[in-house]
C-alpha atoms as a printed R data frame, in Angstrom:
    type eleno elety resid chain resno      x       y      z
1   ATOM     1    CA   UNK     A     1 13.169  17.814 45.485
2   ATOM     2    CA   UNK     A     2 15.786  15.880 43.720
3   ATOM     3    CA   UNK     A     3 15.246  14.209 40.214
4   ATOM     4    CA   UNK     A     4 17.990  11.752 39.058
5   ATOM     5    CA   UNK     A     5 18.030  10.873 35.635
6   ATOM     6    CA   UNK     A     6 20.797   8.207 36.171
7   ATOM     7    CA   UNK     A     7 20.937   6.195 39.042
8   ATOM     8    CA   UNK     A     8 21.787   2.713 38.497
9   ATOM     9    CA   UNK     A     9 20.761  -0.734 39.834
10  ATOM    10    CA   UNK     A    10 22.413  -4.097 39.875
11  ATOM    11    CA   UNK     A    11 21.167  -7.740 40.085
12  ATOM    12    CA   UNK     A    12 23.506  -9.192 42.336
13  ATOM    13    CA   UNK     A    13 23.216 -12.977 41.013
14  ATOM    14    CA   UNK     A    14 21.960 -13.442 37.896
15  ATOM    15    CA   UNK     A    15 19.833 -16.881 39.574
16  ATOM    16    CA   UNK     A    16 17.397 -14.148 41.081
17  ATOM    17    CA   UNK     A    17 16.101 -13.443 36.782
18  ATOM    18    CA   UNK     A    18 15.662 -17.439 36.932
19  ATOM    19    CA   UNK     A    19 11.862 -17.163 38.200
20  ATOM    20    CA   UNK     A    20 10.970 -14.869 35.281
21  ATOM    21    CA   UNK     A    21 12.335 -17.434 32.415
22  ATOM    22    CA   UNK     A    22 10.808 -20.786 31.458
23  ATOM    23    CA   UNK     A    23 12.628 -23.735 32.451
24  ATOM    24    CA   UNK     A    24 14.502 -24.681 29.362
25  ATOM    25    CA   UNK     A    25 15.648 -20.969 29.078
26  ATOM    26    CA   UNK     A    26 17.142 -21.595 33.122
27  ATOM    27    CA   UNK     A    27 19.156 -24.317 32.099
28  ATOM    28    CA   UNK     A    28 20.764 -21.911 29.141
29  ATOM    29    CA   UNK     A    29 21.687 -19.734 31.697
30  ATOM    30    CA   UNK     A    30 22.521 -21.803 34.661
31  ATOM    31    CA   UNK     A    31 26.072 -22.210 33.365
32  ATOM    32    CA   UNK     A    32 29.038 -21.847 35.639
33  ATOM    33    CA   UNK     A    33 30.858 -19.653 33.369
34  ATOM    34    CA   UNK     A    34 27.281 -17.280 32.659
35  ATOM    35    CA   UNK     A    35 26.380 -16.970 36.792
36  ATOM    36    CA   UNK     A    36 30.193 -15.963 37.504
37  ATOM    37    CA   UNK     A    37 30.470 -13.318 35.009
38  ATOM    38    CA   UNK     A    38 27.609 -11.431 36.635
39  ATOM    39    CA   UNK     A    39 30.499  -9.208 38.995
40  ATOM    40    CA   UNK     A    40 32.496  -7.870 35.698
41  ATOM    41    CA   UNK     A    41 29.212  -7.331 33.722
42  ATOM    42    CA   UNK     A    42 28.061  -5.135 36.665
43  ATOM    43    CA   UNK     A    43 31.168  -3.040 36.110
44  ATOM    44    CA   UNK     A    44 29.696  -1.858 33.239
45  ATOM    45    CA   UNK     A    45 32.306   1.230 32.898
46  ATOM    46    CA   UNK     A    46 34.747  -1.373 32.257
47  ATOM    47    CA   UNK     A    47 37.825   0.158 33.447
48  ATOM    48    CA   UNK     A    48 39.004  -2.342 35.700
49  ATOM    49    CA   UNK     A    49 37.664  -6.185 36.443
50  ATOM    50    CA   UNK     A    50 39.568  -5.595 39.829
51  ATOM    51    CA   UNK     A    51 37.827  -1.816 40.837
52  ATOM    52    CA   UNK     A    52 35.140  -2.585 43.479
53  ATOM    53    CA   UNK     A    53 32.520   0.166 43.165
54  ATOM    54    CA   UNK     A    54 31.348   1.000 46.803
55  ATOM    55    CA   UNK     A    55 27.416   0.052 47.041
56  ATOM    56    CA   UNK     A    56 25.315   2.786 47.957
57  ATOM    57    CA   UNK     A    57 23.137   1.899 51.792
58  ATOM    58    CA   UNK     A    58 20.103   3.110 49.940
59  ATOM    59    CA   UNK     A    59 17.942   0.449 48.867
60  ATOM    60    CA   UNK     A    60 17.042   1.203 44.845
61  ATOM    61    CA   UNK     A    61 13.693   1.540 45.573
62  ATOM    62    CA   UNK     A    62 13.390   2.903 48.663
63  ATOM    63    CA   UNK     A    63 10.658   5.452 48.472
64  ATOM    64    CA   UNK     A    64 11.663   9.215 49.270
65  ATOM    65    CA   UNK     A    65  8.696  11.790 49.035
66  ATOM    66    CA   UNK     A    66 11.787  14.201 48.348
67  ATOM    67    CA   UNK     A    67 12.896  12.519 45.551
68  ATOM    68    CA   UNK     A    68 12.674  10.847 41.809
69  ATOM    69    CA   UNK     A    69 14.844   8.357 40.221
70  ATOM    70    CA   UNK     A    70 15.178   6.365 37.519
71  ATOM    71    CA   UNK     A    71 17.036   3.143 37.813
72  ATOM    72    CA   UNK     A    72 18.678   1.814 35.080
73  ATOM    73    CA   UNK     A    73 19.477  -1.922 34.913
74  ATOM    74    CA   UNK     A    74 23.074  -1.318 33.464
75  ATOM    75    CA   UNK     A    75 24.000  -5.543 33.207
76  ATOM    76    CA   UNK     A    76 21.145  -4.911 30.062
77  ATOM    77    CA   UNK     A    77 23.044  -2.786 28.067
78  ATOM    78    CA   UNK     A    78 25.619  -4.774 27.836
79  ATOM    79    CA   UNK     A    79 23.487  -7.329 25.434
80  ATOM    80    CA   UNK     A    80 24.730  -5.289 22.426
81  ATOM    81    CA   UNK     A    81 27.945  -7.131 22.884
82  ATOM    82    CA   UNK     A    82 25.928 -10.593 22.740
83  ATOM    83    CA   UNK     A    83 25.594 -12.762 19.554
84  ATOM    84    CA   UNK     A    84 23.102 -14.742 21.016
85  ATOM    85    CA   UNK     A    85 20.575 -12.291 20.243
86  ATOM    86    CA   UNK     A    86 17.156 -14.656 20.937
87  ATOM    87    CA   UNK     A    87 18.912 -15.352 24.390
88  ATOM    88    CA   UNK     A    88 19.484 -11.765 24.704
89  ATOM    89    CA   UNK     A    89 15.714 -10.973 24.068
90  ATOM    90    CA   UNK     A    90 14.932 -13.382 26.616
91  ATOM    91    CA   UNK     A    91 17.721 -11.424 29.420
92  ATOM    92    CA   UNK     A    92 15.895  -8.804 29.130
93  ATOM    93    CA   UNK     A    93 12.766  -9.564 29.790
94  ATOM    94    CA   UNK     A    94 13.489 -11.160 33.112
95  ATOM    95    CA   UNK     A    95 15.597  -8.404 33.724
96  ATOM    96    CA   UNK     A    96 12.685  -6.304 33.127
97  ATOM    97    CA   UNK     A    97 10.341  -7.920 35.398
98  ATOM    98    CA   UNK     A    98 12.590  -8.088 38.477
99  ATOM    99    CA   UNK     A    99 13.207  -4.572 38.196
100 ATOM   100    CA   UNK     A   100  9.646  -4.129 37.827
101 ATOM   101    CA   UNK     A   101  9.333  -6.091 40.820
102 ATOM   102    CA   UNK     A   102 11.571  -5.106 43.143
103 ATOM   103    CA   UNK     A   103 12.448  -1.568 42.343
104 ATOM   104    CA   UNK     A   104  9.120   0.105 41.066
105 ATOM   105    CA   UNK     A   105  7.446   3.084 43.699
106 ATOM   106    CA   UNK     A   106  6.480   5.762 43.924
107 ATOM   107    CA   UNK     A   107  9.564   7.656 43.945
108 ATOM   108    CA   UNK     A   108 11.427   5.251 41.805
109 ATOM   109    CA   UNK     A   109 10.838   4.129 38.495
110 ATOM   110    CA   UNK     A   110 13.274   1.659 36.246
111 ATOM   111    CA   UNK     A   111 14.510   2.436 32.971
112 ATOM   112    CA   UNK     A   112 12.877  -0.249 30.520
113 ATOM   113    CA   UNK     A   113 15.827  -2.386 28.622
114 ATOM   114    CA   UNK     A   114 14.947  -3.222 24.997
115 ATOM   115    CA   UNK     A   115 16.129  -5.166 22.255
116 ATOM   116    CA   UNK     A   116 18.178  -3.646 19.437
117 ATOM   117    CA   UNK     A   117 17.778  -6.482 17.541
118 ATOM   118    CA   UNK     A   118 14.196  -6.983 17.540
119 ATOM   119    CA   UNK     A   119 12.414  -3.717 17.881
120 ATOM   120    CA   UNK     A   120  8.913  -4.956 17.032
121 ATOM   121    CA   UNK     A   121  9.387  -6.987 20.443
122 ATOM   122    CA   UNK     A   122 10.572  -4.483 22.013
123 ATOM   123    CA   UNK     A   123  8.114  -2.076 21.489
124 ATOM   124    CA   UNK     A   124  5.353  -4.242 22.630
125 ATOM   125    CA   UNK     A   125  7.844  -5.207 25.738
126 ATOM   126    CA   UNK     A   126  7.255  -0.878 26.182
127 ATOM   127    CA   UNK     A   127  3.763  -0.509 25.750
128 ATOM   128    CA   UNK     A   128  3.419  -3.845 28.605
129 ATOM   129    CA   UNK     A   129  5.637  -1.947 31.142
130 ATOM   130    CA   UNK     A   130  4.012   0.984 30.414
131 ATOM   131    CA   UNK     A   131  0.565  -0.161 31.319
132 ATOM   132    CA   UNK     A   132  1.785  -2.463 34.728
133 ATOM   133    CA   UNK     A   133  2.791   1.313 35.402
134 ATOM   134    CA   UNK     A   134  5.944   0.549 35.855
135 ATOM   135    CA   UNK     A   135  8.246   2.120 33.335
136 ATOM   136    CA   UNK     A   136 10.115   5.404 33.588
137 ATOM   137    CA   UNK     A   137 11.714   5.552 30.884
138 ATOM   138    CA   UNK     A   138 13.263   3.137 28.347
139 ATOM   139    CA   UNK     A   139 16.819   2.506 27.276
140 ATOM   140    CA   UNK     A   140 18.138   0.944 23.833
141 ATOM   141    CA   UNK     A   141 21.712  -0.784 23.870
142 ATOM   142    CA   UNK     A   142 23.809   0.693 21.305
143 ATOM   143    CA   UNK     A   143 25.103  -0.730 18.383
144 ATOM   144    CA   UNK     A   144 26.699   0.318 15.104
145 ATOM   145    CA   UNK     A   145 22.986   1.195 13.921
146 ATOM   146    CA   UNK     A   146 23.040   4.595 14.156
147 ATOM   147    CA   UNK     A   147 19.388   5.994 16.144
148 ATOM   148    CA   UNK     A   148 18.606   8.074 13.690
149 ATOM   149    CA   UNK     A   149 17.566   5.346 11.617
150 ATOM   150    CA   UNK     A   150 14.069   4.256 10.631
151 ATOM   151    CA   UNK     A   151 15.092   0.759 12.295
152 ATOM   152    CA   UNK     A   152 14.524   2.627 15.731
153 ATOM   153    CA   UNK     A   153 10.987   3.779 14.167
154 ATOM   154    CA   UNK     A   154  8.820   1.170 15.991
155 ATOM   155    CA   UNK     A   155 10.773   1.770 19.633
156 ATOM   156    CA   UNK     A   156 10.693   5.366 19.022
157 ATOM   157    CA   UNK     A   157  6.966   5.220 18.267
158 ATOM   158    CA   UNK     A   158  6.043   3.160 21.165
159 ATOM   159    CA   UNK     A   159  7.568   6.279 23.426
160 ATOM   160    CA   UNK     A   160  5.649   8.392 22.024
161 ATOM   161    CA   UNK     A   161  2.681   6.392 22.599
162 ATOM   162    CA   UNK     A   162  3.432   5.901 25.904
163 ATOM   163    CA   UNK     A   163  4.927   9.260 27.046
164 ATOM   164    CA   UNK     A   164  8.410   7.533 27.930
165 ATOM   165    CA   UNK     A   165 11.474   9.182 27.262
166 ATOM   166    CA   UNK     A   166 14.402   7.834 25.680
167 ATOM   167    CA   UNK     A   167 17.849   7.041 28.367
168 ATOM   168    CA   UNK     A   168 20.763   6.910 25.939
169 ATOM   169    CA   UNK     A   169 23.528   5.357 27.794
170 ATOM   170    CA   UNK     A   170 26.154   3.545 27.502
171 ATOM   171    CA   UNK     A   171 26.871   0.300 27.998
172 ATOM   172    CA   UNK     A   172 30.771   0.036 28.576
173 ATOM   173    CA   UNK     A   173 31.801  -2.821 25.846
174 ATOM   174    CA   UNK     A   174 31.229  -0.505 23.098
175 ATOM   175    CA   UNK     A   175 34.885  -0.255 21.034
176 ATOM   176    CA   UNK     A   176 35.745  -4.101 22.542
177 ATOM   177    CA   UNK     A   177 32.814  -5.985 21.282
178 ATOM   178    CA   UNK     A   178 31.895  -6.763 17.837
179 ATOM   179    CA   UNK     A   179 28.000  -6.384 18.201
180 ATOM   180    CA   UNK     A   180 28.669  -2.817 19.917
181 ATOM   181    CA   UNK     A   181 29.279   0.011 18.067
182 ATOM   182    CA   UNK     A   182 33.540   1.078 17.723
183 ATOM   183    CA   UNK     A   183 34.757   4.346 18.876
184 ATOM   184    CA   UNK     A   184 36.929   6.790 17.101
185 ATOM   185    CA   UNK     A   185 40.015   5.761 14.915
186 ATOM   186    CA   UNK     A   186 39.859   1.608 15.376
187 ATOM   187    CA   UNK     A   187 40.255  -0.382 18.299
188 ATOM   188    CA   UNK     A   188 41.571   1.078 21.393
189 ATOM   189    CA   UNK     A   189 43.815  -1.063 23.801
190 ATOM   190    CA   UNK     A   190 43.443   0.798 26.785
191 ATOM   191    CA   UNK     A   191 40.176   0.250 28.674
192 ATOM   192    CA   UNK     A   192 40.872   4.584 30.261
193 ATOM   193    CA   UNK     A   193 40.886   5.372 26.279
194 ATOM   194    CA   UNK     A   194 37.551   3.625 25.725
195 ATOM   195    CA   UNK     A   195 35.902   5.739 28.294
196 ATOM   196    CA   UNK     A   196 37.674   8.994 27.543
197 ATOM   197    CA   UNK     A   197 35.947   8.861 24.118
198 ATOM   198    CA   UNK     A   198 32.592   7.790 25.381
199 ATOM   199    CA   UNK     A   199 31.434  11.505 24.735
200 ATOM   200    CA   UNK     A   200 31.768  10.477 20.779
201 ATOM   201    CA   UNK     A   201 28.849   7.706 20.804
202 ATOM   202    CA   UNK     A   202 26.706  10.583 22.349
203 ATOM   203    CA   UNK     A   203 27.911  13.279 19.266
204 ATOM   204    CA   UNK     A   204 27.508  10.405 16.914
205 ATOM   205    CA   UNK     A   205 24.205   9.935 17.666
206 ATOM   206    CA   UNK     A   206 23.180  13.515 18.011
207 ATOM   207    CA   UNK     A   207 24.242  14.011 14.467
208 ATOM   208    CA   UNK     A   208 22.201  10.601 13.013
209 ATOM   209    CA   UNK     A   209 18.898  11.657 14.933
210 ATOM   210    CA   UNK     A   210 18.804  15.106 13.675
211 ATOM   211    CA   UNK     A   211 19.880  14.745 10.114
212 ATOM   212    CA   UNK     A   212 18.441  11.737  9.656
213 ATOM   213    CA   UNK     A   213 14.585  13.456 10.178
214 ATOM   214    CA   UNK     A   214 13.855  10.703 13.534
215 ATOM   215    CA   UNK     A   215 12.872  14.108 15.373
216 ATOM   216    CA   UNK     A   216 11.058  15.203 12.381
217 ATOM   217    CA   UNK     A   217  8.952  11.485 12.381
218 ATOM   218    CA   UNK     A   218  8.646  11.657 16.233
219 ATOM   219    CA   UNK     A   219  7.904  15.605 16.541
220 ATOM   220    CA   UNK     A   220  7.172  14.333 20.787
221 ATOM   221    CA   UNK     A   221 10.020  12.165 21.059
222 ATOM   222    CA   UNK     A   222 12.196  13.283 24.319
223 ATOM   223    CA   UNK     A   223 15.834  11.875 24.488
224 ATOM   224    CA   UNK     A   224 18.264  12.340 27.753
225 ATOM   225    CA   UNK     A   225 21.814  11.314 27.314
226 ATOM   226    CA   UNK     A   226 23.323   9.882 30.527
227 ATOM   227    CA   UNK     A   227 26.555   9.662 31.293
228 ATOM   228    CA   UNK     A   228 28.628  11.451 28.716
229 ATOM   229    CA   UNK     A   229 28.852  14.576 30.192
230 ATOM   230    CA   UNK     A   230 27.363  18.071 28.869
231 ATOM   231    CA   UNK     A   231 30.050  20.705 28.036
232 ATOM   232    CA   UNK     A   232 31.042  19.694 24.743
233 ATOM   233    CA   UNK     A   233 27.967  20.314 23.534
234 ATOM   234    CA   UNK     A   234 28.016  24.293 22.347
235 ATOM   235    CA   UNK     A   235 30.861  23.181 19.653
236 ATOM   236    CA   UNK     A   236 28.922  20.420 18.737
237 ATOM   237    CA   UNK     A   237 25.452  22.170 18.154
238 ATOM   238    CA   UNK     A   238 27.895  25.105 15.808
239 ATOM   239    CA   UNK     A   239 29.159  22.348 14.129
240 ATOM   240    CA   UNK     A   240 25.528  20.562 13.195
241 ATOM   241    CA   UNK     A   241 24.142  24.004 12.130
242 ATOM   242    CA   UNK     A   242 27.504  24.966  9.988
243 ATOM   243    CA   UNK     A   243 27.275  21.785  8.162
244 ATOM   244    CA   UNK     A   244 23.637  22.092  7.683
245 ATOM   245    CA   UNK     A   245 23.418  25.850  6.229
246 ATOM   246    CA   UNK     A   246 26.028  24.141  3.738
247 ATOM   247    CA   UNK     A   247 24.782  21.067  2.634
248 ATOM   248    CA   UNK     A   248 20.505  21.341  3.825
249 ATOM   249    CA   UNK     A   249 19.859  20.703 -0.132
250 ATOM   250    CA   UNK     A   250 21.043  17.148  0.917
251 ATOM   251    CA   UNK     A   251 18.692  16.681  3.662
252 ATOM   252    CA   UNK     A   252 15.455  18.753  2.635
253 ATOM   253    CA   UNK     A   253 13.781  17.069  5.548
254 ATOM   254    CA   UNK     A   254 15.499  19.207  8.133
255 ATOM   255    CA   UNK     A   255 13.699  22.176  7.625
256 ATOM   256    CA   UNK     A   256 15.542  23.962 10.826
257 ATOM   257    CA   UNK     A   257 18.673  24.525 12.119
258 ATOM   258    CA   UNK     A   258 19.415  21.261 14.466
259 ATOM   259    CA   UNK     A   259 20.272  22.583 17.087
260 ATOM   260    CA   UNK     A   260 16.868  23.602 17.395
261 ATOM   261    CA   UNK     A   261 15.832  20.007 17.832
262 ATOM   262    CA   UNK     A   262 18.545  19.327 20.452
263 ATOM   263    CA   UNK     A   263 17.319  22.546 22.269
264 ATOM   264    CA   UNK     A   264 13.776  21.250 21.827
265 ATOM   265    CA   UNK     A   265 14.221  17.147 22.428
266 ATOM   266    CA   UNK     A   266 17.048  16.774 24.220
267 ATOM   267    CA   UNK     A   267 18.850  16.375 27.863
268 ATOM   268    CA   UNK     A   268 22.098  15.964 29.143
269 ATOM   269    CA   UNK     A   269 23.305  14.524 32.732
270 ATOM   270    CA   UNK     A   270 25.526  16.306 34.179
271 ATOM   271    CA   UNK     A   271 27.583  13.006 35.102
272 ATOM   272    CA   UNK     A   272 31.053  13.614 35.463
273 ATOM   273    CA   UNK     A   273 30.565  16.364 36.837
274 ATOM   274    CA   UNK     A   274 33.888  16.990 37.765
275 ATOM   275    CA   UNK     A   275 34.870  17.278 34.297
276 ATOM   276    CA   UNK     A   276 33.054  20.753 34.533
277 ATOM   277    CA   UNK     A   277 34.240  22.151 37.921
278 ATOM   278    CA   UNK     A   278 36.312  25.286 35.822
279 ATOM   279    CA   UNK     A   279 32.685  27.007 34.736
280 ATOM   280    CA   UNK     A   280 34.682  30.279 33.700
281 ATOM   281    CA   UNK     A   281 36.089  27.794 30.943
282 ATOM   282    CA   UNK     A   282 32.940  26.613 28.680
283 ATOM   283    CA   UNK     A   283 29.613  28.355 30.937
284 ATOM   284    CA   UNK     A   284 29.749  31.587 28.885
285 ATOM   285    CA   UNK     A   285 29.068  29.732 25.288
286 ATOM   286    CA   UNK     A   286 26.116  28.509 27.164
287 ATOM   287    CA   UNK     A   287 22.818  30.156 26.101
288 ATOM   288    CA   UNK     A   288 19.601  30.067 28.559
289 ATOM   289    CA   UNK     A   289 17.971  27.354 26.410
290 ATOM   290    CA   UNK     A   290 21.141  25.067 26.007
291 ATOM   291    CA   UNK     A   291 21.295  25.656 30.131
292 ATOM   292    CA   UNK     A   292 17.850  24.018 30.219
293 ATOM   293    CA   UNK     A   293 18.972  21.162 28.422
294 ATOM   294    CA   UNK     A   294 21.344  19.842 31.295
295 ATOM   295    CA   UNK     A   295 19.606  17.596 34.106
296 ATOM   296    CA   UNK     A   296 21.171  15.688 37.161
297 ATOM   297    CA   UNK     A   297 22.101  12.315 36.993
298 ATOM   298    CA   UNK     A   298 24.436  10.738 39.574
299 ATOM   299    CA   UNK     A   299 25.779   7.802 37.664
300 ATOM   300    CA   UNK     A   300 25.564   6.354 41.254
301 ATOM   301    CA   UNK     A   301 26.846   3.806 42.402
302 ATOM   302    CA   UNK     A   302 29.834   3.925 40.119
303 ATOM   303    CA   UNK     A   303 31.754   6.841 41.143
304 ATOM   304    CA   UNK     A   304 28.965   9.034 41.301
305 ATOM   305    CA   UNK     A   305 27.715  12.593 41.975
306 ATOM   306    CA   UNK     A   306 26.004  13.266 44.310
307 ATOM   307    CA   UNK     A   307 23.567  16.347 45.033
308 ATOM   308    CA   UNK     A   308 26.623  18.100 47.684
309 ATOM   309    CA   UNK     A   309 28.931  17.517 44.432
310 ATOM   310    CA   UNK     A   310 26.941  19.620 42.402
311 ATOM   311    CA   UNK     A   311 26.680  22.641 44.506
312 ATOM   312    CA   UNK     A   312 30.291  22.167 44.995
313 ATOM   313    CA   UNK     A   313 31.400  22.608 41.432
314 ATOM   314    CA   UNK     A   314 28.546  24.228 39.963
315 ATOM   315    CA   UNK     A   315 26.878  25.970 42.847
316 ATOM   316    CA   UNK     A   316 23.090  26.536 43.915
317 ATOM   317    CA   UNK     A   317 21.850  28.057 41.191
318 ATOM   318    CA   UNK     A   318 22.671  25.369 38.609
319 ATOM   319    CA   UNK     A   319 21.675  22.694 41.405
320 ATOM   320    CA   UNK     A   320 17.988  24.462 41.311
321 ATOM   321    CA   UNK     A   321 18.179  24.507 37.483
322 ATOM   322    CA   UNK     A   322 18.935  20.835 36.899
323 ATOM   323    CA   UNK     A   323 15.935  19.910 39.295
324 ATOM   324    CA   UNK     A   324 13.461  22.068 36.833
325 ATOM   325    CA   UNK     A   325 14.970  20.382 33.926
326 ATOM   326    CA   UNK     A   326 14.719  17.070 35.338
327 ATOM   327    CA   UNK     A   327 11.139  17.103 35.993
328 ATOM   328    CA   UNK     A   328 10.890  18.506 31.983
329 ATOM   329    CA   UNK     A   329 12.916  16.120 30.567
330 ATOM   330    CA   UNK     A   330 10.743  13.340 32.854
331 ATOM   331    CA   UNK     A   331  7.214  15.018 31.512
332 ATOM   332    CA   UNK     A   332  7.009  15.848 35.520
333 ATOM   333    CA   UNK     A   333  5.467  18.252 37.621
334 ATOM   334    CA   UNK     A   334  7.716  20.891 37.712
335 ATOM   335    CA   UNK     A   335  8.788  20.892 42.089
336 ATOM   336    CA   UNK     A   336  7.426  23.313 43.959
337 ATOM   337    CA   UNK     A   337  9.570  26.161 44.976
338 ATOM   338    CA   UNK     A   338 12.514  24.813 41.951
């Protein structure tokens, strides 16, 4: 069986949301310059406006008894570059309901797209998906507000209540937009420098939700990271516990190491995988838990892994590994056989 954490999905003209918006919010969006940008937001890595992703022959919700995905809806991240923030709101839930439309089955389930501006929307906007039964998971744009603050509360809560997990992703105008959050040093000019230091949005946030108590609030709360890659993490998690047995009189709240919550709340896609084909290099300062952490996600369409790729640079074991977490990190059946 395979479980993808990260498979994306794209609306190939942005006239097909038009059904799910009232009429005065069509004419907003029926603007020349608004339907025409729909090929560079669907590029949502952002490296090139010219780079023509190859589109996968697999419908996105094609059912597969041998299979799980989640689709995420990648043109909705991109709202955390918007200023427009009602019109944004308003995106997303047609964005929503096609996907809930078109891609929902039994073997495929899209990632629910949510406001960061408006979280007491979007947390009924959970709690409706939830209920049509079709929701897999739910994904927050990013923006400077770091997750581990109380202004997530309401999504985070609505989750829990539900049983969804969290899909931290990224949206691909973070460090070039004003309303997404910068990345490391100031503003980089190179597009291949944005993405290089995606990995930092993920640390960033790792560091807010556990010493900022969000897993202590939401005990139940289960967050996978797509797309930043996984084998930075065993510096990372040394780093949170060093800085914690120095300063915990600071953050009395933590009450344990927090690494424990990342080895206790949180996944990681594997996505690029490529980036850990030398396992002699970094799979030795992985412990068995932090090895259950890590989950498949192909990142597919855009330049993404599939299942051959992972035994390829990983190898079978790992591949049967990442299936087990998947279904964990999903609240799953755990495969047969896996």
């Amino acid at each position: 069986m395979i479980i993808d954490v990260d498979r994306h999905a794209t609306v190939e003209r942005y006239q097909d949301l038009f059904p799910h918006m009232s009429l005065s919010w069509r004419k907003h969006f029926e603007r020349d310059e608004w339907l025409e940008s729909v090929t560079v937001a669907g590029d949502h890595v952002r490296v090139s406006d010219r780079f023509v992703h190859e589109q996968s022959t697999e419908s996105p919700g094609q059912d597969d008894d041998d299979s799980f995905r989640l689709l995420l809806p990648h043109h909705g991240l991109a709202v955390n570059g918007w200023a427009d923030q009602v019109a944004a709101r308003t995106f997303l839930e047609a964005l929503n309901s096609y996907a809930a439309e078109r891609w929902a089955s039994t073997s495929t389930l899209p990632v629910v797209v949510v406001s960061p501006h408006d979280t007491a929307w979007s947390a009924g906007e959970i709690r409706r998906r939830a209920a049509a039964g079709t929701a897999g998971a739910v994904a927050p744009p990013l923006t400077s507000t770091m997750l581990g603050s109380q202004h997530w509360n309401p999504i985070f809560e609505a989750c829990v209540e539900t049983n969804l997990p969290l899909v931290v992703h990224f949206s691909g105008v973070e460090g070039r937009y004003s309303g997404a959050p910068p990345l490391a040093g100031g503003v980089h000019a190179s597009a291949f420098s944005r993405l290089t230091l995606m990995p930092h949005l993920a640390e960033s946030n790792i560091a807010s939700l556990t010493y900022e108590g969000a897993l202590v609030r939401f005990p139940e709360l289960r967050i996978i990271f797509t797309g930043f890659g996984f084998t930075w993490l065993p510096s990372l998690l040394w780093r949170l516990d060093r800085e914690w047995r120095t300063f915990r009189h600071d953050i009395p709240w933590v009450t344990e190491p927090p690494s424990e919550q990342v080895l206790t709340n949180m996944w990681f896609s594997t996505w690029p995988v490529k980036e850990a084909t030398n396992t002699e290099e970094w799979e030795a300062s992985f412990t068995e838990r932090l090895r259950d952490r890590v989950v498949y996600g192909s990142h597919s369409p855009h330049e993404g892994d599939a299942v051959k790729d992972i035994l390829t640079h990983l190898g079978g074991e790992w591949a049967t590994r990442l299936m087990r977490n998947g279904a964990a990190s999903l609240a799953r059946p755990i495969p047969a056989g896996v």
